[in-house]
Rosetta silent file (secondary structure, phi, psi, omega in degrees, C-alpha in Angstrom):
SEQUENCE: XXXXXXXXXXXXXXXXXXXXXXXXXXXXXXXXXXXXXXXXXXXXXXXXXXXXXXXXXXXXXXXXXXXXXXXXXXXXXX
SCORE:     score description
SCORE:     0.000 S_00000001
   1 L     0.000  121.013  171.505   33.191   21.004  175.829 S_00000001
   2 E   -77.810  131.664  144.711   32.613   20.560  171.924 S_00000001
   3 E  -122.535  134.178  170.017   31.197   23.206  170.146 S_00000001
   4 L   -51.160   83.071 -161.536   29.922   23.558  166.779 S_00000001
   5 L   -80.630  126.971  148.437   30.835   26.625  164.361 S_00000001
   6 E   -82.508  153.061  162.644   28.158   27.023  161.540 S_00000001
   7 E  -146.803  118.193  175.258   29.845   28.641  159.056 S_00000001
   8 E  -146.389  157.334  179.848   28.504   30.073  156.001 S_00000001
   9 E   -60.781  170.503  122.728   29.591   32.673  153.221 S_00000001
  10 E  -132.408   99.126  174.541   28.664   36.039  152.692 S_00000001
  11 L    63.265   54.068 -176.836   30.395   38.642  150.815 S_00000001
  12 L    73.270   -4.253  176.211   33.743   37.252  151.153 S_00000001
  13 E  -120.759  178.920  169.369   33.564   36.443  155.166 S_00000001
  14 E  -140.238  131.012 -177.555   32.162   33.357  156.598 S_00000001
  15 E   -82.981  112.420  175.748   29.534   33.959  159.159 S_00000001
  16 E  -104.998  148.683  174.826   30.028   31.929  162.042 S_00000001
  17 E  -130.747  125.787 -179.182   27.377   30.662  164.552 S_00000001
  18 L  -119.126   91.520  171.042   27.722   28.426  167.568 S_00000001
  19 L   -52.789  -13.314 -175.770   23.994   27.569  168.546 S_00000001
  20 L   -79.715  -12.447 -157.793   25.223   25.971  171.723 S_00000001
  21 L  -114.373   86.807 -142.310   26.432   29.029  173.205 S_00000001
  22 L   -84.632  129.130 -165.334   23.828   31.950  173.362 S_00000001
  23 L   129.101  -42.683 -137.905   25.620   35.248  171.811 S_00000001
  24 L   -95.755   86.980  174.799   28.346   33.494  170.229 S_00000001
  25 E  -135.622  149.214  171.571   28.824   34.958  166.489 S_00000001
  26 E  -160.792  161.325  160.717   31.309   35.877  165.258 S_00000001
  27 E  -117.557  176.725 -173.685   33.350   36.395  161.203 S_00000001
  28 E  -150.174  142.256  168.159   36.477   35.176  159.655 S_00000001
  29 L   -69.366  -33.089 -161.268   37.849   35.722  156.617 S_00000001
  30 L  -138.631  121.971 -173.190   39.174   31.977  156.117 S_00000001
  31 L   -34.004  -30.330 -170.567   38.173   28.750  157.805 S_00000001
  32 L   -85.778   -8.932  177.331   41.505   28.022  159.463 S_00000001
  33 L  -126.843   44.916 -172.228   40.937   30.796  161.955 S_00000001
  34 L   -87.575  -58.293 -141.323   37.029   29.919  162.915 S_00000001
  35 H   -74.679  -97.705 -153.144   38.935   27.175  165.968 S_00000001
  36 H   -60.685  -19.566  153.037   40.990   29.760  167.460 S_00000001
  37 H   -52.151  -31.953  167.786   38.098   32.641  167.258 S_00000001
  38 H   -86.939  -30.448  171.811   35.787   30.724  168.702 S_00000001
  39 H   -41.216  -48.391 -161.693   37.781   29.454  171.324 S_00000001
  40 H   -74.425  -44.898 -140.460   38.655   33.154  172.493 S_00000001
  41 H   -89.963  -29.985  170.198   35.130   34.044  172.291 S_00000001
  42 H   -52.859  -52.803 -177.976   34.187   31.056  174.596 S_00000001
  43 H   -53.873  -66.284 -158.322   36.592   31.417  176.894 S_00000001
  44 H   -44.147  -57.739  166.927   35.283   35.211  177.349 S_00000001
  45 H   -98.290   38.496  166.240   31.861   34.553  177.639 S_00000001
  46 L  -141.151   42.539  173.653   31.260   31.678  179.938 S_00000001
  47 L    16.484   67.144  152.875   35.018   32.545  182.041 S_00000001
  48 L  -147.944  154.676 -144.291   36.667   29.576  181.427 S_00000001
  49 L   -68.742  170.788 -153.580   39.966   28.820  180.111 S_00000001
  50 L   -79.934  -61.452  179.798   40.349   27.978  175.774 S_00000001
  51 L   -15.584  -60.323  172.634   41.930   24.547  176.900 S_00000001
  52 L   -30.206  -23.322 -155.444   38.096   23.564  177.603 S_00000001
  53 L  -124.797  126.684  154.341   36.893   23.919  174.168 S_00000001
  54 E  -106.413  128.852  166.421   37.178   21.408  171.036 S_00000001
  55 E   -73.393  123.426  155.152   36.020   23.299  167.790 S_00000001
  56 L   -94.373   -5.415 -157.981   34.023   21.359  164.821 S_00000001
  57 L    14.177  106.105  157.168   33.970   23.509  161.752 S_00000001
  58 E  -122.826   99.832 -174.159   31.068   22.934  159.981 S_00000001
  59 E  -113.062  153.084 -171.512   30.695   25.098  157.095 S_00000001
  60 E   -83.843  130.993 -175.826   27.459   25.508  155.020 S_00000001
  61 L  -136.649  128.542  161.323   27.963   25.472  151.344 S_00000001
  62 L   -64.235  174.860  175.210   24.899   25.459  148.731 S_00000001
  63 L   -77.733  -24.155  153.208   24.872   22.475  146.350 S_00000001
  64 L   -86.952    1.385  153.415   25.771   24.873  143.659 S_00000001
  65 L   -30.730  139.680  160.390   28.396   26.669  145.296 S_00000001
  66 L  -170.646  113.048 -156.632   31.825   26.923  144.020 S_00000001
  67 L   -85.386  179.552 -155.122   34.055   29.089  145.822 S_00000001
  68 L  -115.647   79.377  178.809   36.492   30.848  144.013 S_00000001
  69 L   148.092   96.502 -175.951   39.220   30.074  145.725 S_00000001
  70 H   -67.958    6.242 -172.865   39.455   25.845  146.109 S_00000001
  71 H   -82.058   -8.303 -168.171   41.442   26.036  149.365 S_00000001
  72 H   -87.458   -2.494  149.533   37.952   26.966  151.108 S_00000001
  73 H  -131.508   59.036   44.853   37.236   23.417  151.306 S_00000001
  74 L    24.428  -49.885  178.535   40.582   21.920  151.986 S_00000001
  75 L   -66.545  142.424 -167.374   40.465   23.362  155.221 S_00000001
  76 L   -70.092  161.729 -175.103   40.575   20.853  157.855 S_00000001
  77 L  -131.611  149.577 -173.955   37.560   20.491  160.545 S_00000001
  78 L  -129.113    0.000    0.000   38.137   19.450  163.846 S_00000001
């Protein structure tokens, strides 16, 4: 099953949202750990194993964003 991480900043975290999955928010400090966070959180609530789940990372950036740290789009999406 694919699911789709929204991701957007706030105050130093990125707010994640997976509309397919009803419940399923969660934050991260850093992009690279949205795939295995969401995974766990998948797994929990619909009791089935991580293996199941492909992660997309889609994170929301305005057009005049510019994060202060350039590694925060670097990170790879799946």
């Amino acid at each position: 099953m694919e699911l789709i991480a929204e991701c957007e900043r706030y105050e130093g975290w990125w707010i994640v949202d997976v509309p397919a999955v009803r419940g399923l928010h969660t934050q991260v400090r850093r992009l690279d750990q949205v795939e295995a966070m969401i995974k766990d959180a998948a797994s929990l609530l619909l009791d089935r194993p991580e293996s199941d789940f492909t992660v997309c990372v889609a994170p929301k950036l305005p057009p005049d964003d510019q994060p202060a740290r350039p590694e925060v789009l670097e990170t790879p999406t799946f």
